[in-house]
Structures are given as structure tokens and as C-alpha cells.
PyMOL Python script that loads the backbone (N, CA, C, O; Angstrom):
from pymol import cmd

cmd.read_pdbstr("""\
ATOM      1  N   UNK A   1     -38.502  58.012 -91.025  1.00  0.00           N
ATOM      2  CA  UNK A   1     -38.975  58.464 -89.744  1.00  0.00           C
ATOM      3  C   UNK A   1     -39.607  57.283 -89.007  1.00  0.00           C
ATOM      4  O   UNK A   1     -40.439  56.477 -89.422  1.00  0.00           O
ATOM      5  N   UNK A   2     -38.924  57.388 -87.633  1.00  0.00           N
ATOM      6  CA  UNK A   2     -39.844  56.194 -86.661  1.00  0.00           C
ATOM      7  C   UNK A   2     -41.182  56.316 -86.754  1.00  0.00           C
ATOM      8  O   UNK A   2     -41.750  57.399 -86.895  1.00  0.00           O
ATOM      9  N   UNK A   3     -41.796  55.123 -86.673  1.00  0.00           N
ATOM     10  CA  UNK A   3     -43.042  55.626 -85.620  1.00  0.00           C
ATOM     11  C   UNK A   3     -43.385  55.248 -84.819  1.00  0.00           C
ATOM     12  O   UNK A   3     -43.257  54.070 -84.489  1.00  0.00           O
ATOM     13  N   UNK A   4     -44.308  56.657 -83.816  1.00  0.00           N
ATOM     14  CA  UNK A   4     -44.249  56.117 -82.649  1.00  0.00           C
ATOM     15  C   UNK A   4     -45.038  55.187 -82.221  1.00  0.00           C
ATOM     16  O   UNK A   4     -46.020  54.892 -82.903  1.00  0.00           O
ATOM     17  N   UNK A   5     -44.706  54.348 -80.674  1.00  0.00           N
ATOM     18  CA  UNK A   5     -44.907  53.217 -79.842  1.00  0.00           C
ATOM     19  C   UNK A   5     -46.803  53.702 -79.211  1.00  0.00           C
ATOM     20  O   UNK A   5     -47.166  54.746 -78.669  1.00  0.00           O
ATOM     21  N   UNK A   6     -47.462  52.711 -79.504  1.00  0.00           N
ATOM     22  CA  UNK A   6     -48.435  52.734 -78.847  1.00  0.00           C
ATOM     23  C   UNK A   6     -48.632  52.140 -77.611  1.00  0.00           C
ATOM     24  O   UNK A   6     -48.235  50.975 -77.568  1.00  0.00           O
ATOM     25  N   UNK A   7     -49.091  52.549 -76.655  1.00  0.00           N
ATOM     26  CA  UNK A   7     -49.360  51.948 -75.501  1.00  0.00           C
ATOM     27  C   UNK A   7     -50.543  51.959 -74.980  1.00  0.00           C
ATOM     28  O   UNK A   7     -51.327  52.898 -75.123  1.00  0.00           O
ATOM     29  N   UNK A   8     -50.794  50.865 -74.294  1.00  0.00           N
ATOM     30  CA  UNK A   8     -51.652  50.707 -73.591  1.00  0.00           C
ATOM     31  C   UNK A   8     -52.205  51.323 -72.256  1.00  0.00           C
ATOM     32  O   UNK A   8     -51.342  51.647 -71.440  1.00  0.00           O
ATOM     33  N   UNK A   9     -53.428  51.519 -71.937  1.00  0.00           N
ATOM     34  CA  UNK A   9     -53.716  52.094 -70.624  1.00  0.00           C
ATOM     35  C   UNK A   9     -53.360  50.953 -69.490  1.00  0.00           C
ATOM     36  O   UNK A   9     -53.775  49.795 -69.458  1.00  0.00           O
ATOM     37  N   UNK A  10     -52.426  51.644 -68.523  1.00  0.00           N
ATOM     38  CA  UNK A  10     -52.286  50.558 -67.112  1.00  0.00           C
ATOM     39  C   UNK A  10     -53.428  50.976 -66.170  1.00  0.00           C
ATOM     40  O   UNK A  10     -53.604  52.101 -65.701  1.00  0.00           O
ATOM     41  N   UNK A  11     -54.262  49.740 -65.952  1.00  0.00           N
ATOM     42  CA  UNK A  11     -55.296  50.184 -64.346  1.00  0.00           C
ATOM     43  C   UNK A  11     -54.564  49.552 -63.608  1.00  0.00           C
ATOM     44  O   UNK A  11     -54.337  48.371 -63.870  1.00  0.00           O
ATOM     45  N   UNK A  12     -53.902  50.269 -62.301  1.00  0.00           N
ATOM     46  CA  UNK A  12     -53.367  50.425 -61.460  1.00  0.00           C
ATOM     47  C   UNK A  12     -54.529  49.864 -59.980  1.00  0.00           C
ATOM     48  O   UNK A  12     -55.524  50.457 -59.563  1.00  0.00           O
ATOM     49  N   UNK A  13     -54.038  48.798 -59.571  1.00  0.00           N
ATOM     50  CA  UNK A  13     -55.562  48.157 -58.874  1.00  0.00           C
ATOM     51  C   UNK A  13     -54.519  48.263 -57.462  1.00  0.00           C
ATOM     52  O   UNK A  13     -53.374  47.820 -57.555  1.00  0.00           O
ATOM     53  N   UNK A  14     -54.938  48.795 -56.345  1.00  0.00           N
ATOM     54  CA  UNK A  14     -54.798  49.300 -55.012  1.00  0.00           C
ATOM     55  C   UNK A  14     -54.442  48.074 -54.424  1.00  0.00           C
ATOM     56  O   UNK A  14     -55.105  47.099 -54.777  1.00  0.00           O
ATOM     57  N   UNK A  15     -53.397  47.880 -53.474  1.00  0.00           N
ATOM     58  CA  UNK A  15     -53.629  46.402 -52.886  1.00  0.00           C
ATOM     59  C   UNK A  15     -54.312  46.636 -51.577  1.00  0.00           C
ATOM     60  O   UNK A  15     -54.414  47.756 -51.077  1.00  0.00           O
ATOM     61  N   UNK A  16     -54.731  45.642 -51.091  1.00  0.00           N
ATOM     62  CA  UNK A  16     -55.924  45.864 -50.068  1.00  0.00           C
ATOM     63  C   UNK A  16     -55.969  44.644 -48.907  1.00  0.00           C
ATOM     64  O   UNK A  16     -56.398  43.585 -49.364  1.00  0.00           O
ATOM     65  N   UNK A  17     -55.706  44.622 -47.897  1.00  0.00           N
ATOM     66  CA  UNK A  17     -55.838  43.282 -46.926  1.00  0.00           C
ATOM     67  C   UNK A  17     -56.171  43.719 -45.921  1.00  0.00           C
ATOM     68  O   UNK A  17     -55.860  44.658 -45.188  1.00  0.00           O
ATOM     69  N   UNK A  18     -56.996  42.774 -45.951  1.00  0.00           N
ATOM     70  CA  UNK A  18     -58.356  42.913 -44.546  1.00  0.00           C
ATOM     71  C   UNK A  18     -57.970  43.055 -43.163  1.00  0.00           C
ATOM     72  O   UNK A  18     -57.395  42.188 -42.507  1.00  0.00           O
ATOM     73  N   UNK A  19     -58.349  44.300 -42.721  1.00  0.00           N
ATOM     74  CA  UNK A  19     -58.107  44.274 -41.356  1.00  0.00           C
ATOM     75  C   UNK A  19     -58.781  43.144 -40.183  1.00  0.00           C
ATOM     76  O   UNK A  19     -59.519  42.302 -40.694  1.00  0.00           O
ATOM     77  N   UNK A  20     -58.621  43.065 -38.878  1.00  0.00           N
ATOM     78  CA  UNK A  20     -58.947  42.408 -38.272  1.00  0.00           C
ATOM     79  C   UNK A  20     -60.476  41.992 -38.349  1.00  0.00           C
ATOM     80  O   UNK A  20     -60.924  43.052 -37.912  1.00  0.00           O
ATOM     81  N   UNK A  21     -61.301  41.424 -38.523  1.00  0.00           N
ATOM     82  CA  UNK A  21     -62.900  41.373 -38.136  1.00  0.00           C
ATOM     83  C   UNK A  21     -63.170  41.845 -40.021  1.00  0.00           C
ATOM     84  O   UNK A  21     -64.139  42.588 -40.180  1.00  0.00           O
ATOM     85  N   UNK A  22     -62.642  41.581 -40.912  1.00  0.00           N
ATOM     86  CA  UNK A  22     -63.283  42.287 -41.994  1.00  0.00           C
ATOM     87  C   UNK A  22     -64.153  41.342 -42.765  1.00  0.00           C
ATOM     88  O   UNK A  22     -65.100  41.664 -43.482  1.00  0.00           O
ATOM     89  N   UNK A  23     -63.595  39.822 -42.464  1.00  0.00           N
ATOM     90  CA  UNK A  23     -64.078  38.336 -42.638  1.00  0.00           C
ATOM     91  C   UNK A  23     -65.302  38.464 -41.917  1.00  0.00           C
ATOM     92  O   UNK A  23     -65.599  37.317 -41.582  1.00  0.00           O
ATOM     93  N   UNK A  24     -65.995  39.103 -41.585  1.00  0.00           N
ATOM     94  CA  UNK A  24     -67.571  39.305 -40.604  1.00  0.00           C
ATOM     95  C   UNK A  24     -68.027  40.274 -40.760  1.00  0.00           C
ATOM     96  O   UNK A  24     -67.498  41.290 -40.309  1.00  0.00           O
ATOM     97  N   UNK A  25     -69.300  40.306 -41.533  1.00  0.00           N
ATOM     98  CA  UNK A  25     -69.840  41.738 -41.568  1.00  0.00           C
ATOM     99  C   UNK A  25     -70.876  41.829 -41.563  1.00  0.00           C
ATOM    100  O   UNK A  25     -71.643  42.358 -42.367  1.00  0.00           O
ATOM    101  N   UNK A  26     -71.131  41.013 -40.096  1.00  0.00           N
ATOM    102  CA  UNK A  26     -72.685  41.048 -39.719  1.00  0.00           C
ATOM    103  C   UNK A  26     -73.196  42.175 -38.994  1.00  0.00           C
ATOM    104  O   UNK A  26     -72.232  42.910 -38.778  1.00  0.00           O
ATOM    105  N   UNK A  27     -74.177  42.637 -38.542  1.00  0.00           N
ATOM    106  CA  UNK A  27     -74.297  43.573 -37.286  1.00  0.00           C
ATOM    107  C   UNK A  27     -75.155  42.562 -35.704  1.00  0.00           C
ATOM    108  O   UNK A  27     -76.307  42.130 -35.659  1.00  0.00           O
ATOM    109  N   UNK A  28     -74.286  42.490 -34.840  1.00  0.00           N
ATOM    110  CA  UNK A  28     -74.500  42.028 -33.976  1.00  0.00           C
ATOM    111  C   UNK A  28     -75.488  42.643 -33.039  1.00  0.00           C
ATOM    112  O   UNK A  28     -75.821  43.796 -33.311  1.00  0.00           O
ATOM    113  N   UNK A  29     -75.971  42.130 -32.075  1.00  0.00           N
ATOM    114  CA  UNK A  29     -77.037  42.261 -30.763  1.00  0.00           C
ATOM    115  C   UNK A  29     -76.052  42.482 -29.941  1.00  0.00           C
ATOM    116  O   UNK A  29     -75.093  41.714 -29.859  1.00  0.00           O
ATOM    117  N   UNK A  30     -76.216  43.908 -29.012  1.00  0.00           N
ATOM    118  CA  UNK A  30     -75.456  43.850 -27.578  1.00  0.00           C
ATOM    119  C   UNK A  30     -76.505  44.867 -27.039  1.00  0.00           C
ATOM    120  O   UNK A  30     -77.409  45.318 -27.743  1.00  0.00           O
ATOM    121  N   UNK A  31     -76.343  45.138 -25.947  1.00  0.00           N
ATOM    122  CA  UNK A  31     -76.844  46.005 -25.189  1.00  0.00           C
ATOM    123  C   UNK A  31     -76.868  47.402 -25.408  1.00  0.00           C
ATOM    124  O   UNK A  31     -75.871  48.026 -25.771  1.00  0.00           O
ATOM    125  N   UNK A  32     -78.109  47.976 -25.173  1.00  0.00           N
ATOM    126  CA  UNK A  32     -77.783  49.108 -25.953  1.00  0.00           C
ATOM    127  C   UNK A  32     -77.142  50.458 -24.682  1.00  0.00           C
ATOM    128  O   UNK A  32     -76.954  51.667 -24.820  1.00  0.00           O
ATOM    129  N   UNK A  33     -76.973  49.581 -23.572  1.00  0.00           N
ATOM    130  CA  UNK A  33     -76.575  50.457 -22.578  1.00  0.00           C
ATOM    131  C   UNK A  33     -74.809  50.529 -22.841  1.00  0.00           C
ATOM    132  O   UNK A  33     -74.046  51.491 -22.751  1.00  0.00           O
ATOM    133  N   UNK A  34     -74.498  48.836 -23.259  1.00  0.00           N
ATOM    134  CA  UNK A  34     -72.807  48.895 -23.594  1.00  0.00           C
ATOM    135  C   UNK A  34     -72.247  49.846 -24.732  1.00  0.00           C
ATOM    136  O   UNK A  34     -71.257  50.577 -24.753  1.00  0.00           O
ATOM    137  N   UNK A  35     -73.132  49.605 -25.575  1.00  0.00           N
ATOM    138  CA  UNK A  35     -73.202  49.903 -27.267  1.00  0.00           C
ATOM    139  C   UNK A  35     -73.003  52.526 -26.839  1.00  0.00           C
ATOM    140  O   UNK A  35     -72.320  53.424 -27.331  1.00  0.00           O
ATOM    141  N   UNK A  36     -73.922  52.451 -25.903  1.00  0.00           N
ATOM    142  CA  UNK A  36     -74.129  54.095 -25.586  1.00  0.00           C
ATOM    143  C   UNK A  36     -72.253  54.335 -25.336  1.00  0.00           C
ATOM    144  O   UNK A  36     -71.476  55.100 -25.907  1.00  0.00           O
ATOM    145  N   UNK A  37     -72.021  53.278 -24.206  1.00  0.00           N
ATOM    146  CA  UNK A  37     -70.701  53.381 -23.314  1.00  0.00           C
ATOM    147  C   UNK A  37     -69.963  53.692 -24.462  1.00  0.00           C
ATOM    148  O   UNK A  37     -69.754  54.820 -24.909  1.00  0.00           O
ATOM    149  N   UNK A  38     -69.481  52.339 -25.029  1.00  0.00           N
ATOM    150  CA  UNK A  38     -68.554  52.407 -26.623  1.00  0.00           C
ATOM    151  C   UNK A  38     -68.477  53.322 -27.408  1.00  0.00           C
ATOM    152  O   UNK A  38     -67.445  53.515 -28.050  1.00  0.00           O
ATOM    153  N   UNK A  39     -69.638  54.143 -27.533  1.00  0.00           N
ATOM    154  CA  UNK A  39     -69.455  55.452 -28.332  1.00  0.00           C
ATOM    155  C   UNK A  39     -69.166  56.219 -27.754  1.00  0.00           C
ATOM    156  O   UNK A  39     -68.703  57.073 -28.510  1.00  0.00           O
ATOM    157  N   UNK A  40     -69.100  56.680 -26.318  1.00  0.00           N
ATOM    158  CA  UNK A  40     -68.152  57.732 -25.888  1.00  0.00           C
ATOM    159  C   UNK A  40     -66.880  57.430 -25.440  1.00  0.00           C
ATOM    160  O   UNK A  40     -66.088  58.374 -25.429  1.00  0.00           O
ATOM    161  N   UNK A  41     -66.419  56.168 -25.005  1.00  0.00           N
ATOM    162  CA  UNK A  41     -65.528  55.371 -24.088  1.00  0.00           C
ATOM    163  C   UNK A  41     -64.345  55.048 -25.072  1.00  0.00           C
ATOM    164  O   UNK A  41     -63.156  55.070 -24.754  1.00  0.00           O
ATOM    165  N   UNK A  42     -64.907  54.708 -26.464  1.00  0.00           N
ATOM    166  CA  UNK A  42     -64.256  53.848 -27.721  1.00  0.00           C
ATOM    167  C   UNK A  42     -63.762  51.932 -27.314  1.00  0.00           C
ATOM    168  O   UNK A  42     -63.149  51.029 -27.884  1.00  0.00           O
ATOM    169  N   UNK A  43     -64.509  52.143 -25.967  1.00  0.00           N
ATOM    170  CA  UNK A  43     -63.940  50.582 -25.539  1.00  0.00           C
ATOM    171  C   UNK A  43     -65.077  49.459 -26.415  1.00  0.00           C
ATOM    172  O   UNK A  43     -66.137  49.642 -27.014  1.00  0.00           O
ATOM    173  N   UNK A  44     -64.557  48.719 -26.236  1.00  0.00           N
ATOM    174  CA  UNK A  44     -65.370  47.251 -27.108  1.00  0.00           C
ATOM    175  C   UNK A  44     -66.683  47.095 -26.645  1.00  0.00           C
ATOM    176  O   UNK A  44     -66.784  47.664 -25.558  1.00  0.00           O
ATOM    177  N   UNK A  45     -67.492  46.691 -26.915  1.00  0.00           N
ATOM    178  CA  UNK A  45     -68.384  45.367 -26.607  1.00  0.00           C
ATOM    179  C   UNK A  45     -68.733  43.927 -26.765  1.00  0.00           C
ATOM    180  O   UNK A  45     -68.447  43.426 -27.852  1.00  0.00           O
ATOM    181  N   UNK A  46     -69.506  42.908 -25.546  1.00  0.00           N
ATOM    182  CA  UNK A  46     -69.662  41.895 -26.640  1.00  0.00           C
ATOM    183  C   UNK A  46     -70.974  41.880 -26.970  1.00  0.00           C
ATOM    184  O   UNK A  46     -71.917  42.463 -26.435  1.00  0.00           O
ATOM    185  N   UNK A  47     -70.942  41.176 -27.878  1.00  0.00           N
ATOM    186  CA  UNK A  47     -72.585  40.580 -28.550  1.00  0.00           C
ATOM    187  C   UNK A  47     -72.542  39.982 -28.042  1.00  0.00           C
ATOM    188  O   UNK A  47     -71.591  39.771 -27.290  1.00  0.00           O
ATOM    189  N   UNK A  48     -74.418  38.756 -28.207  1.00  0.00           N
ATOM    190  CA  UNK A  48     -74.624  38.246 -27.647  1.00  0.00           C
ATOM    191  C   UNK A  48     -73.792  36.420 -28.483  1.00  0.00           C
ATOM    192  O   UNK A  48     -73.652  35.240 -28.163  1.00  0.00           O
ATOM    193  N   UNK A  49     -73.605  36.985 -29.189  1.00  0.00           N
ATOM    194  CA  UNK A  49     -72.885  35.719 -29.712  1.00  0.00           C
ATOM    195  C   UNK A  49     -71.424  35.239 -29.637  1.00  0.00           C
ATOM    196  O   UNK A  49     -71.002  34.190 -30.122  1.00  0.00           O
ATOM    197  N   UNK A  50     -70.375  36.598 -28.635  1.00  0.00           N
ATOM    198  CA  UNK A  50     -69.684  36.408 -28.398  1.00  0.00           C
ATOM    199  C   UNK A  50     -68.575  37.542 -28.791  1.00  0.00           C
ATOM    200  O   UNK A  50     -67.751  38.071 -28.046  1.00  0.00           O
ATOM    201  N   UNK A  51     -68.812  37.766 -30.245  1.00  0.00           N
ATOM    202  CA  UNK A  51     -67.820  38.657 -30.730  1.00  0.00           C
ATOM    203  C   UNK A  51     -67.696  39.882 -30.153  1.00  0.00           C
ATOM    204  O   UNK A  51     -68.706  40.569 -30.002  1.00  0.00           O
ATOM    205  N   UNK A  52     -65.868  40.551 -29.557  1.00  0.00           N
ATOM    206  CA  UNK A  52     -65.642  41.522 -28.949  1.00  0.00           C
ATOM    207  C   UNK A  52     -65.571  42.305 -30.349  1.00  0.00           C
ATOM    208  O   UNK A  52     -65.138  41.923 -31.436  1.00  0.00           O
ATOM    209  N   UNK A  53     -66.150  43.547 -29.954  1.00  0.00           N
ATOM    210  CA  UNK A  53     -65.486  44.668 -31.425  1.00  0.00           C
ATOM    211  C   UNK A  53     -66.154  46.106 -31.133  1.00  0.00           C
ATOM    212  O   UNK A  53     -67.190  46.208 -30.476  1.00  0.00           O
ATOM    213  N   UNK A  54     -65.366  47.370 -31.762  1.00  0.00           N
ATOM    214  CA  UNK A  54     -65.690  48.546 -31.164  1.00  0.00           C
ATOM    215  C   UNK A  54     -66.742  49.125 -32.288  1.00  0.00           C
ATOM    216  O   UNK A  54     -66.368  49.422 -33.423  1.00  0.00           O
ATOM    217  N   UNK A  55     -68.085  49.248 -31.843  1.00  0.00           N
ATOM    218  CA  UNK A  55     -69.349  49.402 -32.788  1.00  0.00           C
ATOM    219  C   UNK A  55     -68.460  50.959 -33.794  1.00  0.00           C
ATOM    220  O   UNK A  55     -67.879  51.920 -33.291  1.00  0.00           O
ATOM    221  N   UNK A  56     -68.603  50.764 -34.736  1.00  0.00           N
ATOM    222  CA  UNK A  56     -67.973  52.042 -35.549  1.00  0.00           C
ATOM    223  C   UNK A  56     -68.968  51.664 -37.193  1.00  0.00           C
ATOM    224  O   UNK A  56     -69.111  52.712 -37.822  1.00  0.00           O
ATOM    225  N   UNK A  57     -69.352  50.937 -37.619  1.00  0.00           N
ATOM    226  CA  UNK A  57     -70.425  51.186 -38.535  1.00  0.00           C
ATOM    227  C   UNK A  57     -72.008  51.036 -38.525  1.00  0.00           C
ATOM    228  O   UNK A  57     -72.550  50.323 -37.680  1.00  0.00           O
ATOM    229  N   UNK A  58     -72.893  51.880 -39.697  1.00  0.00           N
ATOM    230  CA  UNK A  58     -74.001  51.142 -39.704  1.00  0.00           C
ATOM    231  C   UNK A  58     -74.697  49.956 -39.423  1.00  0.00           C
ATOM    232  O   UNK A  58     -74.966  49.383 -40.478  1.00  0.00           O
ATOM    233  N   UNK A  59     -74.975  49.540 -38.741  1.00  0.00           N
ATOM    234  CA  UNK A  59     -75.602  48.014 -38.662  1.00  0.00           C
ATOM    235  C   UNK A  59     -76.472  47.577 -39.413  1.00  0.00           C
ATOM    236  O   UNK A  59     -76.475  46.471 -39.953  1.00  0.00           O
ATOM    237  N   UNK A  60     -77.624  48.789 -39.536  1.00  0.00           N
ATOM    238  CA  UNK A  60     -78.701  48.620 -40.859  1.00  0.00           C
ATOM    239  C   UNK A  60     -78.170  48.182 -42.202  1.00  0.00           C
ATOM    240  O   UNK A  60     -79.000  47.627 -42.922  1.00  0.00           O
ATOM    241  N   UNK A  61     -76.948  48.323 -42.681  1.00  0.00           N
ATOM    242  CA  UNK A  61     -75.958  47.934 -43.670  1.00  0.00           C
ATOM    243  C   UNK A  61     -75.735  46.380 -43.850  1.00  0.00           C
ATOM    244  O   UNK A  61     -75.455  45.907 -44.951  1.00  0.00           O
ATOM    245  N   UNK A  62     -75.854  45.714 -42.866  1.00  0.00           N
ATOM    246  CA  UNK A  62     -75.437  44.365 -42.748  1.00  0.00           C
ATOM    247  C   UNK A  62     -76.748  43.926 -42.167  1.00  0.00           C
ATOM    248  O   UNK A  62     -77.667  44.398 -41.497  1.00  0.00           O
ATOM    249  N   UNK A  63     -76.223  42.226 -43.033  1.00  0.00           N
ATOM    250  CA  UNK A  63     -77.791  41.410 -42.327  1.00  0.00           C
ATOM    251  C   UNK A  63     -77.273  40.893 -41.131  1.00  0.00           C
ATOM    252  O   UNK A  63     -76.046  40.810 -41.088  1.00  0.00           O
ATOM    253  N   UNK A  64     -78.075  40.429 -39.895  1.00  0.00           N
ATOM    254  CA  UNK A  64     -77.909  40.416 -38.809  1.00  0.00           C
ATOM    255  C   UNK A  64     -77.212  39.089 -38.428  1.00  0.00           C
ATOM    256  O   UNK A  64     -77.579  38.011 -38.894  1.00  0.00           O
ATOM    257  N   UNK A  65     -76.303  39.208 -37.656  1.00  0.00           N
ATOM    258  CA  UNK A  65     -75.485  37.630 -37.148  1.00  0.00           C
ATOM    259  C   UNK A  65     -76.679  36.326 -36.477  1.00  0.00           C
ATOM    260  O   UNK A  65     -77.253  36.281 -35.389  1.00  0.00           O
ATOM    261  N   UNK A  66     -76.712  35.421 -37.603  1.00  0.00           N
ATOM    262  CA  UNK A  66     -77.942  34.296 -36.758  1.00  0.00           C
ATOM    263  C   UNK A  66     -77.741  33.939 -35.711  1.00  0.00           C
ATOM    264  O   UNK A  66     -78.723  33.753 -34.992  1.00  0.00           O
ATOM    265  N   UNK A  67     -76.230  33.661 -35.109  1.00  0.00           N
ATOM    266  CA  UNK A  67     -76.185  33.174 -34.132  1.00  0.00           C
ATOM    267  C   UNK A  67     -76.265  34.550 -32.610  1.00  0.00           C
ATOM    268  O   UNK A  67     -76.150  34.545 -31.384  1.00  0.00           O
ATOM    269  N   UNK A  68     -76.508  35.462 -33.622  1.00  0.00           N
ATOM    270  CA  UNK A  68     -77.135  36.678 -32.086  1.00  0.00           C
ATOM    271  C   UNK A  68     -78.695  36.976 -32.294  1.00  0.00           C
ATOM    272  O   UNK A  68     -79.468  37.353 -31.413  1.00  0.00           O
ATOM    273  N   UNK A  69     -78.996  36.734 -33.619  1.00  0.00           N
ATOM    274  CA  UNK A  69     -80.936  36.380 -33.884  1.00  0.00           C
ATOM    275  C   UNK A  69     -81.165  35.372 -33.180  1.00  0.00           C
ATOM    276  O   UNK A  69     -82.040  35.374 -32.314  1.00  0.00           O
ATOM    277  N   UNK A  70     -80.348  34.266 -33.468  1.00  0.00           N
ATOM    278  CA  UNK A  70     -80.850  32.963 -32.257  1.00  0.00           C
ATOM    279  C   UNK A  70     -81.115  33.046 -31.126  1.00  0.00           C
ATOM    280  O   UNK A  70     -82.181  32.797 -30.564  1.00  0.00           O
ATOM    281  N   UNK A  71     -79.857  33.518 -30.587  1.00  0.00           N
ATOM    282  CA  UNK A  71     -80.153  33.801 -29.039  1.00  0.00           C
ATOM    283  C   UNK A  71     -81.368  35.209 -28.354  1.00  0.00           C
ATOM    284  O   UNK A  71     -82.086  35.266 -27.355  1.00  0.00           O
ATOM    285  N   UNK A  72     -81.158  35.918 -29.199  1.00  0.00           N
ATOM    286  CA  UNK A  72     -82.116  36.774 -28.956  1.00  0.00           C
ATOM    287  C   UNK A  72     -83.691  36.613 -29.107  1.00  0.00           C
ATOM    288  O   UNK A  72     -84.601  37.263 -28.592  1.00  0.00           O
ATOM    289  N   UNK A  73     -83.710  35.704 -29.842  1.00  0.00           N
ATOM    290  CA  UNK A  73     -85.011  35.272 -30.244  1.00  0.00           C
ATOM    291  C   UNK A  73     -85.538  33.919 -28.730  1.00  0.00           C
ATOM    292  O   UNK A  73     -86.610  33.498 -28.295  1.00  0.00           O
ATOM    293  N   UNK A  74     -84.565  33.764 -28.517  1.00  0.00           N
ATOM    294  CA  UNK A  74     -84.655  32.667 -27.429  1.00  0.00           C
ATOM    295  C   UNK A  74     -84.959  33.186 -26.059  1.00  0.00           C
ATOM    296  O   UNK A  74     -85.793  32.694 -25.299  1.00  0.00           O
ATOM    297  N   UNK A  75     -84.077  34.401 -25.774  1.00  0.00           N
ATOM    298  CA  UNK A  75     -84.375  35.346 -24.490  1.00  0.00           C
ATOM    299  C   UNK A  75     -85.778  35.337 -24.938  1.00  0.00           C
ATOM    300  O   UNK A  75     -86.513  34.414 -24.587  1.00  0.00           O
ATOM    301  N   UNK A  76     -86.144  36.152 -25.577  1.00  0.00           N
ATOM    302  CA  UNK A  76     -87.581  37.015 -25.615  1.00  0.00           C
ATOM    303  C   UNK A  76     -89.170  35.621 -25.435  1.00  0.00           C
ATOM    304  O   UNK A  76     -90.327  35.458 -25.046  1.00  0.00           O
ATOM    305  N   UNK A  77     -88.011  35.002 -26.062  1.00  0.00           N
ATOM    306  CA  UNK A  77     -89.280  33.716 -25.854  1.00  0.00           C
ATOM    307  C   UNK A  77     -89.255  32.967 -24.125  1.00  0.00           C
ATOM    308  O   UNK A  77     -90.253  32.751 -23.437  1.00  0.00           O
ATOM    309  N   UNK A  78     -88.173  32.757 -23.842  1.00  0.00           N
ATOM    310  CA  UNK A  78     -88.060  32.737 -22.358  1.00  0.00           C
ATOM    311  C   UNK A  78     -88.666  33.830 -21.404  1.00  0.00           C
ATOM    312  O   UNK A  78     -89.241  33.485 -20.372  1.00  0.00           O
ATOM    313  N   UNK A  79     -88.541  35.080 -21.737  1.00  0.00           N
ATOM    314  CA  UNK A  79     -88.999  36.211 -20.925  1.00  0.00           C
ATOM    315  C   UNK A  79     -90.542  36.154 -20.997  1.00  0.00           C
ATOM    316  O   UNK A  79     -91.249  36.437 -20.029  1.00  0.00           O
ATOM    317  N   UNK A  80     -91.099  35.712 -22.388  1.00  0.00           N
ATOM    318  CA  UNK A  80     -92.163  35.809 -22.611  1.00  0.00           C
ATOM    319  C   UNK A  80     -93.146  34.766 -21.657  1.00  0.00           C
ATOM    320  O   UNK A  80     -94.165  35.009 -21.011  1.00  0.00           O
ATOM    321  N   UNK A  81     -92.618  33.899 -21.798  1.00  0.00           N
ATOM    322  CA  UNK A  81     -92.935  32.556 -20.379  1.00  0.00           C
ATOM    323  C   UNK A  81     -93.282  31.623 -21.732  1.00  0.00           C
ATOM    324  O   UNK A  81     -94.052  30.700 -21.465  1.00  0.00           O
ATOM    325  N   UNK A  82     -92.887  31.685 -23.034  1.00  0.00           N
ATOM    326  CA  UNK A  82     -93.149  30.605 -23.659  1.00  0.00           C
ATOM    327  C   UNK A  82     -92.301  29.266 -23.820  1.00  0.00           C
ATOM    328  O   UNK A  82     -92.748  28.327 -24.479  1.00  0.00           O
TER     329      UNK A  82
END
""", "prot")
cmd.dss("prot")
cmd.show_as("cartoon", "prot")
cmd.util.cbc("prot")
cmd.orient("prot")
């Protein structure tokens, strides 16, 4: 009598490639008047650092883009008269 073939378990791993903007996963500074628009509109915004993109996650999730802390930190100090 044969016996039987043992086999191994296959993990089967998903293939996966990054959509557009997935290489960035900061949460940016924009306006929170654009940011209101975008959520009913679905149109884009920009930050203040430049990047166009349609707000659709948490931001609290991600640490914040320096180069929109920079600038923001720079307004407020300008506004401030410092």
C-alpha cells in the first residue's frame, strides 16, 4: 500500500500596488473652508505645501507633512507680528 503525500500549507499573499499618493501618508494643512467643500463636492484640495488630493482619511492617523508645519508655523508667526 502507498502512502500518502504530505503537503504543505500554501500562504497565499495578495498582490498589492500602490495607488496614486500611497508613497505619502502625511496629513496635510488646507483650509478648513476647502477641506468642508471636498466633502460634499468630492473635488480636491491643495495644502499648503502644494499637494492636490481628495481628503478621504483620518488625518489624526498620520504625522503631519513638515513642509505644511513649516509653512504654517511661519503664517502664524507673521500674523502674529513676530
Amino acid at each position: 500500500m502507498l502512502k500518502p503525500l504530505t503537503t504543505t500549507p500554501t500562504v497565499v499573499e495578495p498582490e498589492t500596488s500602490e495607488s496614486e499618493g500611497d508613497h505619502d501618508r502625511f496629513a496635510h494643512y488646507a483650509r478648513k473652508s476647502d477641506i468642508l467643500k471636498s466633502a460634499v463636492s468630492g473635488k480636491p484640495v491643495i495644502a499648503l505645501c502644494g499637494k492636490v488630493w481628495v481628503p478621504s482619511r483620518d488625518p489624526d492617523r498620520y504625522t503631519v507633512c513638515p513642509t505644511c508645519k513649516e509653512i504654517f508655523e511661519r503664517k502664524k508667526e507673521a500674523e502674529s507680528g513676530g
